[in-house]
C-alpha positions as CSV (number, residue, x, y, z in Angstrom):
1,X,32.8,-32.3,43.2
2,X,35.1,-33.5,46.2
3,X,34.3,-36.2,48.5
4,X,33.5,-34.0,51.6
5,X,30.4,-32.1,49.7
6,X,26.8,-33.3,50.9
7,X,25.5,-33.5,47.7
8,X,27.8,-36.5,47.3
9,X,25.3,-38.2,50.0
10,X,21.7,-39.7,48.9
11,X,20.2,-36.8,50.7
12,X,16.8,-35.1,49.5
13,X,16.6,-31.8,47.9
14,X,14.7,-30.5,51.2
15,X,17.7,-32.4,53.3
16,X,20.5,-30.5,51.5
17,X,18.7,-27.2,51.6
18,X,18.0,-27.2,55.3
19,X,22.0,-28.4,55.9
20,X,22.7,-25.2,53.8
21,X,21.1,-23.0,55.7
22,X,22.5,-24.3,59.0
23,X,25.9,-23.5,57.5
24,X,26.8,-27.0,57.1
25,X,28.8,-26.2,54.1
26,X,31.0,-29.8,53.3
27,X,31.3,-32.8,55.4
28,X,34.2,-33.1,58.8
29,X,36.2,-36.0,58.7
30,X,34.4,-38.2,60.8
31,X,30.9,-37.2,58.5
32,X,32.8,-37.6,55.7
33,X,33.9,-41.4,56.7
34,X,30.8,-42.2,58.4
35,X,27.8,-41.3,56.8
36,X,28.2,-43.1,53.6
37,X,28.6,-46.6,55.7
38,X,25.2,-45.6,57.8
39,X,23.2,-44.9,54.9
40,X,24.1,-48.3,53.5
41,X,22.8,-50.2,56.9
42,X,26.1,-50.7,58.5
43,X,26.9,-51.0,61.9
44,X,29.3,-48.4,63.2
45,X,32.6,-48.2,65.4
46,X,33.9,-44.8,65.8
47,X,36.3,-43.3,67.4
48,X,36.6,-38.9,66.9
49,X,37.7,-36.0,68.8
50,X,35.3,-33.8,70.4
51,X,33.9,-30.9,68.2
52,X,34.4,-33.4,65.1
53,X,30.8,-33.4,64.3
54,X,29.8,-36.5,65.0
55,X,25.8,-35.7,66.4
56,X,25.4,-34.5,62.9
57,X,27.2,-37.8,61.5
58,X,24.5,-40.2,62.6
59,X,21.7,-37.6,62.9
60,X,21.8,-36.7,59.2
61,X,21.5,-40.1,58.8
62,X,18.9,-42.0,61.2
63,X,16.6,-38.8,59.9
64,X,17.0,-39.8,56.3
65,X,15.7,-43.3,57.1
66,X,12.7,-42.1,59.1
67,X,9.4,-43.5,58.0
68,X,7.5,-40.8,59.4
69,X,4.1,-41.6,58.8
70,X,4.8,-44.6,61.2
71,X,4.1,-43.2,64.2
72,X,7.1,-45.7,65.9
73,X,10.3,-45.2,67.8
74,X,12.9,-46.4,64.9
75,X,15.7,-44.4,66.7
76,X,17.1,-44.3,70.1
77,X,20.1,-42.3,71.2
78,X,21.9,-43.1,74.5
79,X,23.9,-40.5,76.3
80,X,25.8,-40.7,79.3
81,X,24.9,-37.1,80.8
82,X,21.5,-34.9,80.2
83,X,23.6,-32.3,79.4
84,X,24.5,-34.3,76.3
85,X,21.1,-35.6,75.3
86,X,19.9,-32.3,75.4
87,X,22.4,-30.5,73.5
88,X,22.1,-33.9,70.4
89,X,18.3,-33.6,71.1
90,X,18.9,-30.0,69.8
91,X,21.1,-30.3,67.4
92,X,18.9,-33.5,65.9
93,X,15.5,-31.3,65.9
94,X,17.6,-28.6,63.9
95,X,18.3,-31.4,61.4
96,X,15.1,-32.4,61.2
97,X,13.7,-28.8,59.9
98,X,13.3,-30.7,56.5
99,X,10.8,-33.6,57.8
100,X,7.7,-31.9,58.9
101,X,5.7,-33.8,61.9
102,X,9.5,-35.6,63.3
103,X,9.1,-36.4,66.9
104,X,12.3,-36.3,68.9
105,X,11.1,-36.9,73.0
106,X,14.6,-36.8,75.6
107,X,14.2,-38.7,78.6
108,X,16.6,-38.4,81.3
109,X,16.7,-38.7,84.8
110,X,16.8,-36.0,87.4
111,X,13.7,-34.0,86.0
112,X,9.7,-35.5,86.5
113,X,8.9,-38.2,84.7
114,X,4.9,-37.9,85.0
115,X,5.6,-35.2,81.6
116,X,7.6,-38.1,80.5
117,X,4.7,-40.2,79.9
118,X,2.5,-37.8,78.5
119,X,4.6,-37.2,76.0
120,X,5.1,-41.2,75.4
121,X,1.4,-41.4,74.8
122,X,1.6,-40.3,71.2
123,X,5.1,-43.0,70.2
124,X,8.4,-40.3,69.0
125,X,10.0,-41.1,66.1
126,X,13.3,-40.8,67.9
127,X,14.1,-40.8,71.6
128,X,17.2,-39.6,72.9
129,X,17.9,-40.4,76.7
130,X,20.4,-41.8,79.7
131,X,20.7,-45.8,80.1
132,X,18.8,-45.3,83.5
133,X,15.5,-43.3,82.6
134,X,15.4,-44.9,79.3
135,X,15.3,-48.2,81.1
136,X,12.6,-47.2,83.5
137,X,10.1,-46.2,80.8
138,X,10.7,-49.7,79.4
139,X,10.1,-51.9,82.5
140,X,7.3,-49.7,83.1
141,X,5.9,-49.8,79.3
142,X,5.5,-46.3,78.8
143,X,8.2,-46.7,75.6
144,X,8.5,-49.3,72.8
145,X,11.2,-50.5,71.1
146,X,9.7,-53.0,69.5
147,X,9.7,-50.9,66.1
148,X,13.6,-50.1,66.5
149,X,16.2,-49.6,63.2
150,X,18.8,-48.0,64.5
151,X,20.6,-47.7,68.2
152,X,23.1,-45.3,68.9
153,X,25.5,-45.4,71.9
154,X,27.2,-41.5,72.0
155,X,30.2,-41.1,74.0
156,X,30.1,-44.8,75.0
157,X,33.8,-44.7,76.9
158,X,31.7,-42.3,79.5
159,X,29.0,-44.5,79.6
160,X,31.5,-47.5,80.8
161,X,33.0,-45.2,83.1
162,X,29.2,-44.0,84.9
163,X,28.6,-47.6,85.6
164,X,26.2,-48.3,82.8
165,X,27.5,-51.2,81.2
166,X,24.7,-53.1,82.7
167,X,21.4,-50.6,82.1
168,X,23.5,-50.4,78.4
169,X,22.6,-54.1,77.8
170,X,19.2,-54.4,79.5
171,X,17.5,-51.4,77.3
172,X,19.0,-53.5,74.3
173,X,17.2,-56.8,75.5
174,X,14.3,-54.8,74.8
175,X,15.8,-54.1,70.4
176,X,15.0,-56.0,68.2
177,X,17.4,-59.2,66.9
178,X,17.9,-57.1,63.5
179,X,18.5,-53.4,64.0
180,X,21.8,-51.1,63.0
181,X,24.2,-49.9,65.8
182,X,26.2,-47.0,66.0
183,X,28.6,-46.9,68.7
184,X,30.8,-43.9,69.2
185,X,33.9,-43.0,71.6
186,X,36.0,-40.2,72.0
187,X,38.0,-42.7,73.6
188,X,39.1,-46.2,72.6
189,X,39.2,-48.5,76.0
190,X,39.3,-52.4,75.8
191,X,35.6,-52.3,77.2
192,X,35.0,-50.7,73.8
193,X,35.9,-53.4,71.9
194,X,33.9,-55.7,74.3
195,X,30.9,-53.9,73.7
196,X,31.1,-53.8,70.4
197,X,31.9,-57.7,70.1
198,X,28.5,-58.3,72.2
199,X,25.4,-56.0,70.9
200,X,27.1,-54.9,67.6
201,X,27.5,-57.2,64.3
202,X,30.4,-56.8,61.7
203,X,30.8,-53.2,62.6
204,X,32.8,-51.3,59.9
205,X,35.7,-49.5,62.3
206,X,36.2,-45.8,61.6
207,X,38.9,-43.5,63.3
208,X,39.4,-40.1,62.9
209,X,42.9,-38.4,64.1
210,X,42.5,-37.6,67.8
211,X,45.4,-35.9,68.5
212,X,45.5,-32.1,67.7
213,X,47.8,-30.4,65.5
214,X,50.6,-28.3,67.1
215,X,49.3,-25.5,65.6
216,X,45.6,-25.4,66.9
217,X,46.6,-26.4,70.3
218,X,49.6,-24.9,72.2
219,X,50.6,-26.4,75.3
220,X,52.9,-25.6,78.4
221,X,52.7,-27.8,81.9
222,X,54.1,-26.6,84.9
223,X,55.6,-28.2,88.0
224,X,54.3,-26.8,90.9
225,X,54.2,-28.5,95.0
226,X,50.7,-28.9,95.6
227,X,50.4,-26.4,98.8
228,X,51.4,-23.7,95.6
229,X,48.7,-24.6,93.3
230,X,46.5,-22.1,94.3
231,X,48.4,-19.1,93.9
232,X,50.0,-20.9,90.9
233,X,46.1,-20.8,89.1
234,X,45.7,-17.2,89.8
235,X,49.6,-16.8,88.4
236,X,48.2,-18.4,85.3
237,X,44.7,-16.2,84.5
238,X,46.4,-12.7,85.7
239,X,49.0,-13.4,82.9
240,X,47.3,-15.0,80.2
241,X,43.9,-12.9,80.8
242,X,41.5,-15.2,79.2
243,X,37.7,-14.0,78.7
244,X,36.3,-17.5,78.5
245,X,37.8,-20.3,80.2
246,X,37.3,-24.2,81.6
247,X,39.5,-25.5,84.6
248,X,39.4,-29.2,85.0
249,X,40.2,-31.1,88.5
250,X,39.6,-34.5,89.2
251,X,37.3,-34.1,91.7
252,X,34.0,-32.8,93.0
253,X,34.7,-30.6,96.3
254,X,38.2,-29.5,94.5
255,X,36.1,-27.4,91.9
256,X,33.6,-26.1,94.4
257,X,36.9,-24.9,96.5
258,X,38.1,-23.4,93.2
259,X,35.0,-21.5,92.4
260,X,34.9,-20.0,95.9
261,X,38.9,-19.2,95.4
262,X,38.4,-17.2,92.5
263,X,35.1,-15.4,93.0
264,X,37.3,-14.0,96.3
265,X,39.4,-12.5,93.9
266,X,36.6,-11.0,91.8
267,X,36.9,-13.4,88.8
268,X,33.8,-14.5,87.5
269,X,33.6,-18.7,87.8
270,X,31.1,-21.1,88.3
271,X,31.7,-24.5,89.3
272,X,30.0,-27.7,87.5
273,X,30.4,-30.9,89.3
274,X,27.7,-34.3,89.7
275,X,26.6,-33.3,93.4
276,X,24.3,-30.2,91.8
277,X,21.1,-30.5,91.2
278,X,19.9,-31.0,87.6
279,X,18.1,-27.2,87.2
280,X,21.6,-26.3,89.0
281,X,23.5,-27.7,86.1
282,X,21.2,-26.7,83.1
283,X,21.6,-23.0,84.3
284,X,25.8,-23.2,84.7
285,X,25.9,-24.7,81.3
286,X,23.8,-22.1,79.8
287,X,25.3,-19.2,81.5
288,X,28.6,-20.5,80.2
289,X,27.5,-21.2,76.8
290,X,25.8,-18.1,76.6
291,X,28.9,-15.5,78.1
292,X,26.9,-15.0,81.2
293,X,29.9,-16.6,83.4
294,X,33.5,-16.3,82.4
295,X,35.1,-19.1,84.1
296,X,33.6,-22.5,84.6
297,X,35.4,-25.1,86.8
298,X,34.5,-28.7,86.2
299,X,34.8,-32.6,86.5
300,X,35.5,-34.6,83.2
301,X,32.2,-36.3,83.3
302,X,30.4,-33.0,84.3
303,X,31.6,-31.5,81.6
304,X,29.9,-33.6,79.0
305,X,27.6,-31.6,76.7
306,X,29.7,-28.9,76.6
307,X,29.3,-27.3,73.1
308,X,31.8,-24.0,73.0
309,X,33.1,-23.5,69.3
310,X,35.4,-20.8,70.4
311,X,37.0,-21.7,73.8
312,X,40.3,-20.0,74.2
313,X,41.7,-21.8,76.9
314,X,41.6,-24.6,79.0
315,X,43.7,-25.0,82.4
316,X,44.2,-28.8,83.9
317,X,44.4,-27.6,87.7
318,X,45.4,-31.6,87.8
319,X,46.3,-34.2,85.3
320,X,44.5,-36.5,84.9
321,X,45.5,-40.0,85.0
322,X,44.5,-41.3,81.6
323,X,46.2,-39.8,78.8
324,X,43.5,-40.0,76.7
325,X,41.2,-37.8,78.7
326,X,43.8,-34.9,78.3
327,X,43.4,-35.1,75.2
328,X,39.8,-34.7,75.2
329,X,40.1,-32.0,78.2
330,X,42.2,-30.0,75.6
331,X,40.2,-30.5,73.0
332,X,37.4,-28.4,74.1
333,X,39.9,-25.5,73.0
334,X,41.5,-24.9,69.4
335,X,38.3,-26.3,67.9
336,X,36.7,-25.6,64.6
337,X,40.0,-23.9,62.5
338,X,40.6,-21.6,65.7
339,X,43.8,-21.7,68.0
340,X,43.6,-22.7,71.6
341,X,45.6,-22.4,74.5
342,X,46.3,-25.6,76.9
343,X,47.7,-24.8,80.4
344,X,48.4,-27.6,83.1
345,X,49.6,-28.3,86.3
346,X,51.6,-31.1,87.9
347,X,53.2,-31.9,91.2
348,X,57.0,-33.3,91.0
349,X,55.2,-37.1,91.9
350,X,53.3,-36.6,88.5
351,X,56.0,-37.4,86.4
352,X,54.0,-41.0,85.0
353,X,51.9,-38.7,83.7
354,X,53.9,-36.6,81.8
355,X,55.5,-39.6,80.4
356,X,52.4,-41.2,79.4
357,X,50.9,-37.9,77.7
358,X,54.3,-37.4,75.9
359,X,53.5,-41.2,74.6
360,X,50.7,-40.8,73.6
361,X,51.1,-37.5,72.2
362,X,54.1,-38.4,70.6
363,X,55.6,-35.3,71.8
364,X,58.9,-33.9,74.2
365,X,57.5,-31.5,77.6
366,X,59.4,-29.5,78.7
367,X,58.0,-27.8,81.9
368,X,57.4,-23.7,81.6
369,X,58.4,-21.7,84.9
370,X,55.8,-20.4,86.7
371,X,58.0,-18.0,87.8
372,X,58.3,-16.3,84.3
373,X,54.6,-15.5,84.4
374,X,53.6,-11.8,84.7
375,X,51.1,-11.1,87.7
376,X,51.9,-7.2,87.6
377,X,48.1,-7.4,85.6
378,X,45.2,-7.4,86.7
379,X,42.2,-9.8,86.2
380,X,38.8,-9.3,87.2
381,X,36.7,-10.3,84.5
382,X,32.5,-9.0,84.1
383,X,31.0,-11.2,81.8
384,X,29.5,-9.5,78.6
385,X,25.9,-11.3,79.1
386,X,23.5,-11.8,81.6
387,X,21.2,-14.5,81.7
388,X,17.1,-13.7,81.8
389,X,15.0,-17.0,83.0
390,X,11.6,-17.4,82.0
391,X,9.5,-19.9,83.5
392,X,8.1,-21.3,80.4
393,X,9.2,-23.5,78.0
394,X,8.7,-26.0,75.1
395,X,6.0,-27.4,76.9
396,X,3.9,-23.8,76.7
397,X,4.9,-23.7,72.7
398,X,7.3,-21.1,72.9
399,X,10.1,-20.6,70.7
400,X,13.1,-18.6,70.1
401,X,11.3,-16.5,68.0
402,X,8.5,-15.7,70.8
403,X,11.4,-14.5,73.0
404,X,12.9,-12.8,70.9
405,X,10.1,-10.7,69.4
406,X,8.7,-9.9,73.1
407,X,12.0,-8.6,74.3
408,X,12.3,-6.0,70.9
409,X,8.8,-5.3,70.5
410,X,9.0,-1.8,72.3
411,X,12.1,-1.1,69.6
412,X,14.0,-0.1,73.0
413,X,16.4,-3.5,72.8
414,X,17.8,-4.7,69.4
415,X,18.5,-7.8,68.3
416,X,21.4,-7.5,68.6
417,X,21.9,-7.2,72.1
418,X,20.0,-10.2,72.6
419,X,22.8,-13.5,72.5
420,X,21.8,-17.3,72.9
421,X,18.2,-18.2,73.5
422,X,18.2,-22.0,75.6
423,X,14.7,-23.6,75.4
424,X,14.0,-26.6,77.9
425,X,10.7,-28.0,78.6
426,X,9.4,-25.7,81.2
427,X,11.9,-23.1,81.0
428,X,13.9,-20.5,78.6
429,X,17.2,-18.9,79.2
430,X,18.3,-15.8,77.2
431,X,21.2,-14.4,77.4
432,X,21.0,-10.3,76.8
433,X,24.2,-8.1,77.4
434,X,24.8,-6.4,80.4
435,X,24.3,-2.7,80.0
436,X,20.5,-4.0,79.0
437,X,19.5,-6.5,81.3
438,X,17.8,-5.0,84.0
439,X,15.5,-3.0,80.8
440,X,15.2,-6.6,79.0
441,X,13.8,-8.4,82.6
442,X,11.5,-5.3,82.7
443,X,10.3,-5.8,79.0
444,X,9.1,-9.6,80.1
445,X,7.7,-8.5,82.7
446,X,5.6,-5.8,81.5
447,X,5.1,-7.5,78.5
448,X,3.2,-10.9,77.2
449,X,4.9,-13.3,75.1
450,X,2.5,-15.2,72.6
451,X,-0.5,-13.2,74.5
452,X,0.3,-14.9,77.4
453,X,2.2,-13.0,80.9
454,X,5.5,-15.5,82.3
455,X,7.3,-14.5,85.3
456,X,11.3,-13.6,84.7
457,X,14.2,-13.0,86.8
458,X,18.0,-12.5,86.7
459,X,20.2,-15.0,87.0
460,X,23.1,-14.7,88.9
């Protein structure tokens, strides 16, 4: 029995069953390395990659240490975007199919927080949240910490960055003295360390390799003057043709301005940036996630919570300045055992940042020609998927199931053309493929789900 099995772990019977069945088969490294020094009441510094596995890492663990018949919040997760509390939210309540009665509340800003309160009244056994909402329930009284064992701080490098270094350090004021802390970063800053000198104590450091083999990841940069980088993007998508893809620039209006670009030329993009609105951003998330949009365009923090396992490509449209964050940018591609495909672009002035990636990297660039490319082809992607919105949601007890058997009920749509199925609190997104989705809206229309009628629409 190796090292990176589960069943080397002081799990319960019911624990290792339920990881079974969600195809958690043996342990990533970062799992591997971590969990044993959580389950013994460490404190945590760790640095991985993204797609490493590290929700499950201290997830699997704060849910072993529940006492759930103390109805007490023992566990609070901090995340820098909703995007990402929602997505470890999920991914901690599919963890927690082996503890009957587990209470996991997210409470983030930029959706009501009158629900919020409500669903305080009766304590969570875990709350996972941003710095700033989390806060306000706690100068307002509507959340207790008072019962606290563990604190974790996800993505903390991102945190720093969104300003909330000093929300970080007020919600702990409100922990008690004696409590475990997780901290993890994709990233490894000098404000890491300082946080970690000031709210953590003896913390056992943990790194996992964040650089990407050569062979998951291939890369090619090309110098292009900035009036060409335009044309130079669609250069790059008519020749490598990818059906899924994430662009990354630097700022806000400058993926707007790409998502109008390419939807010109009949390519199928959204953009994601911090200026939409929070129901704006849920529904480009899901309709990416889901294959319901082919192209998403998208600032680094924006792009938080992203969870693709099989991204083929990623295109910098700019460098970024930090070396670091291309490496994470990349990342999102060649995850999971698969192969990826890197593309960026530079201006001549960029050089500093090709030197500093090659640092870091440890590698030699040598710039590609643009001019090489093919752009004979032609690309103008459909999506497979559409996306159905229901206005209901966890709040009205639905569940995937519910969706799912209302839409195949009249044995005209399989299950099989039905993809991802997004719950949020008062509303579902399912993705259902093309050819069917004006018969699948019809279905929920016509139709009840759990006895009860819920308006639908199309999203486009």
């Amino acid at each position: 029995m190796t090292q990176s099995q589960f069943s080397t772990l002081p799990l319960t019977a019911k624990e290792l069953s339920n990881l079974k069945a969600l195809n958690y088969s043996t342990m990533t490294a970062i799992q591997a390395k971590s969990l044993p020094i959580i389950l013994q009441g460490n404190d945590l510094l760790a640095q991985a990659k993204t797609g490493s596995g590290k929700t499950a890492a201290f997830g699997i663990a704060l849910l072993h240490q529940l006492t759930v018949t103390n109805y007490q919040t023992e566990a609070l997760i901090l995340c820098p975007t909703r995007e990402l509390a929602d997505q470890v939210s999920k991914e901690l309540r599919r963890l927690a199919r082996a503890i009957p009665n587990t209470k996991i509340t997210t409470l983030c800003g930029g959706t009501p927080i009158g629900p919020q309160f409500a669903s305080l009244e009766y304590r969570p056994h875990i709350v996972v949240g941003t710095p700033g909402r989390v806060l306000k329930h706690l100068n307002k009284g509507s959340l207790k910490l008072n019962q606290l064992k563990t604190l974790v701080l996800d993505e903390a490098d991102r945190m720093l960055d969104m300003g909330f270094s000093d929300d970080i350090h007020q919600v702990i004021a409100f922990t008690p003295d004696k409590r475990q802390t997780l901290l993890f970063s994709a990233t490894y800053p000098k404000e890491i360390k300082t946080i970690s000198r000031t709210v953590q104590n003896k913390p056992i450091d943990v790194r996992v390799e964040t650089q990407h083999q050569e062979n998951q990841i291939e890369q090619h940069f090309y110098e292009v003057a900035r009036e060409q980088r335009e044309s130079a993007l669609l250069t790059l998508l008519h020749h490598y043709q990818p059906k899924a893809c994430v662009i990354f620039c630097n700022r806000k209006q400058q993926c707007q301005d790409i998502a109008d670009l390419l939807s010109k030329h009949k390519i199928s993009a959204k953009a994601l940036h911090g200026d939409l609105e929070q129901r704006e951003r849920d529904q480009v998330l899901t309709q990416f996630a889901n294959q319901s949009c082919s192209i998403l365009i998208a600032t680094d923090v924006a792009s938080r919570g992203l969870d693709i396992k099989e991204l083929p490509m990623v295109i910098n449209y700019e460098l970024s300045p930090d070396p670091e964050v291309h490496v994470h940018r990349i990342g999102r591609t060649g995850r999971a055992g698969h192969s990826g495909i890197a593309l960026s672009l530079f201006q001549p002035s960029e050089a500093r940042k090709i030197i500093a990636i090659e640092d870091y990297l440890k590698i030699s660039i040598t710039p590609s020609q643009i001019t090489e490319l093919n752009t004979n082809t032609t690309y103008q992607i459909t999506p497979p998927m559409v996306t159905l919105c229901i206005n209901g949601g966890r709040k009205d007890k639905l569940r995937a199931g519910d969706i799912l058997g209302a839409l195949t009920a009249s044995k005209k749509i399989q299950g099989a053309n039905i993809g991802k199925i997004d719950l949020f609190d008062y509303t579902v997104y399912v993705a259902v493929e093309q050819a069917i989705s004006t018969l699948a809206l019809q279905q929920l229309l016509n139709g009840k789900i759990k006895g009860r009628k819920f308006k639908a629409r199309i999203i486009k």
